[in-house]
Every structure is written in C-alpha cells, then in structure tokens.
GUTOR-95840 format. One line per 8 residues: number of its first residue (from 1); their letters; for each residue x, y, z of C-alpha. Coordinates in steps of 0.001 Angstrom, whole numbers. Layout:
! GUTOR-95840
NUM) a) X Y Z  ...
! end
This chain:
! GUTOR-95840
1) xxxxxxxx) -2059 -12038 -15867  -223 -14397 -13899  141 -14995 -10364  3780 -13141 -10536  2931 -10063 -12047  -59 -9566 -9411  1947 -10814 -6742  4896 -8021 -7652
9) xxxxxxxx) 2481 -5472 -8170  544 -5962 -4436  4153 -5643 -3321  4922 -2296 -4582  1472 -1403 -3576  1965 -2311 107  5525 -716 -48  3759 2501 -1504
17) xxxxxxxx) 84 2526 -1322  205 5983 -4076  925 2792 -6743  -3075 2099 -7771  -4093 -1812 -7666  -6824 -3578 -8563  -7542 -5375 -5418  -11411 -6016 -6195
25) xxxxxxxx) -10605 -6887 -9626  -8094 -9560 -8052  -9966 -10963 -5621  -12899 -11684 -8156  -10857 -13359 -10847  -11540 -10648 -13158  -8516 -10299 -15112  -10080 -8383 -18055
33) xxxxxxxx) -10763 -5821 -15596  -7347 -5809 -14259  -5539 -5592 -17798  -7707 -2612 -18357  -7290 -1534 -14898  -3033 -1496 -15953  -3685 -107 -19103  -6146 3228 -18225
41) xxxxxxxx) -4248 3856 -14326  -347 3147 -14388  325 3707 -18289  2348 6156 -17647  4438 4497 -15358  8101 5290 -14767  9185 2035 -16964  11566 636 -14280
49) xxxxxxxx) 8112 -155 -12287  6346 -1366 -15320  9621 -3462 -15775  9708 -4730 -11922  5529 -5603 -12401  5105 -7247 -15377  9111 -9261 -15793  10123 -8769 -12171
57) xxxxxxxx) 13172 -6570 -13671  14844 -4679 -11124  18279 -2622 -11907  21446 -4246 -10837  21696 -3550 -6779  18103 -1992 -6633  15217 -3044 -4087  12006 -2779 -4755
65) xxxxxxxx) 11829 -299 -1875  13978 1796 -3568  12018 893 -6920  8863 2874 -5346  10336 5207 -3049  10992 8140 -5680  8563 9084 -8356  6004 6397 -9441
73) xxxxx) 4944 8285 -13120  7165 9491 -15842  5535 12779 -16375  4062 15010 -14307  262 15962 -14713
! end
C-alpha cells in the first residue's frame, strides 16, 4: 500500500465515516492486514470509490464529497 492510497482512503472515511478503514492496521504498519482488510470489507465497492482509493480517479468535475455522499456499495445486501 502506499502512502496515497491510505491517505485517499482516511479521506473518504472522515468525509463518510459508513466507508470501513483500517485505522489500527495503519497505525501498526501492518499492511498485510490492511490488503486483507480491502479485500474481505469494501470488495464490493461502488468502483468509482475503489477507483478514487487505490489511483486517486475521480470523474471529470466530481469531489470526493460528492464521491461518498450517495451509495458507498454496488449491491445491496
């Protein structure tokens, strides 16, 4: 993981605290537990997050306010 990709995601957590994050994982370096952490709790992430969190994509005009301000998941459970 690197710093940019943790650093986006504690920004979309702080804008919407629903968005799970790792802090403990974080904070103790343990960035196995973090991948995993990804991979088990936001896999089904609506893609434009995933996109914004691991690339830093965002859509042409779009804040990351916006980004997390509607529906975080692509399917309902």
């Amino acid at each position: 993981m690197t710093n940019e990709i943790i650093s986006r995601w504690k920004e979309l957590n702080s804008l919407n605290p629903e968005l799970p994050y790792p802090q403990e994982e974080v904070v103790n370096k343990n960035w196995l537990e973090v991948g995993l952490f990804y991979n088990k709790e936001l896999i089904d992430l609506d893609l434009t997050i995933s996109d914004y969190i691991l690339g830093g994509i965002l859509q042409e005009g779009q804040t990351a306010e916006e980004l997390v301000a509607g529906e975080l998941y692509q399917y309902e459970e």
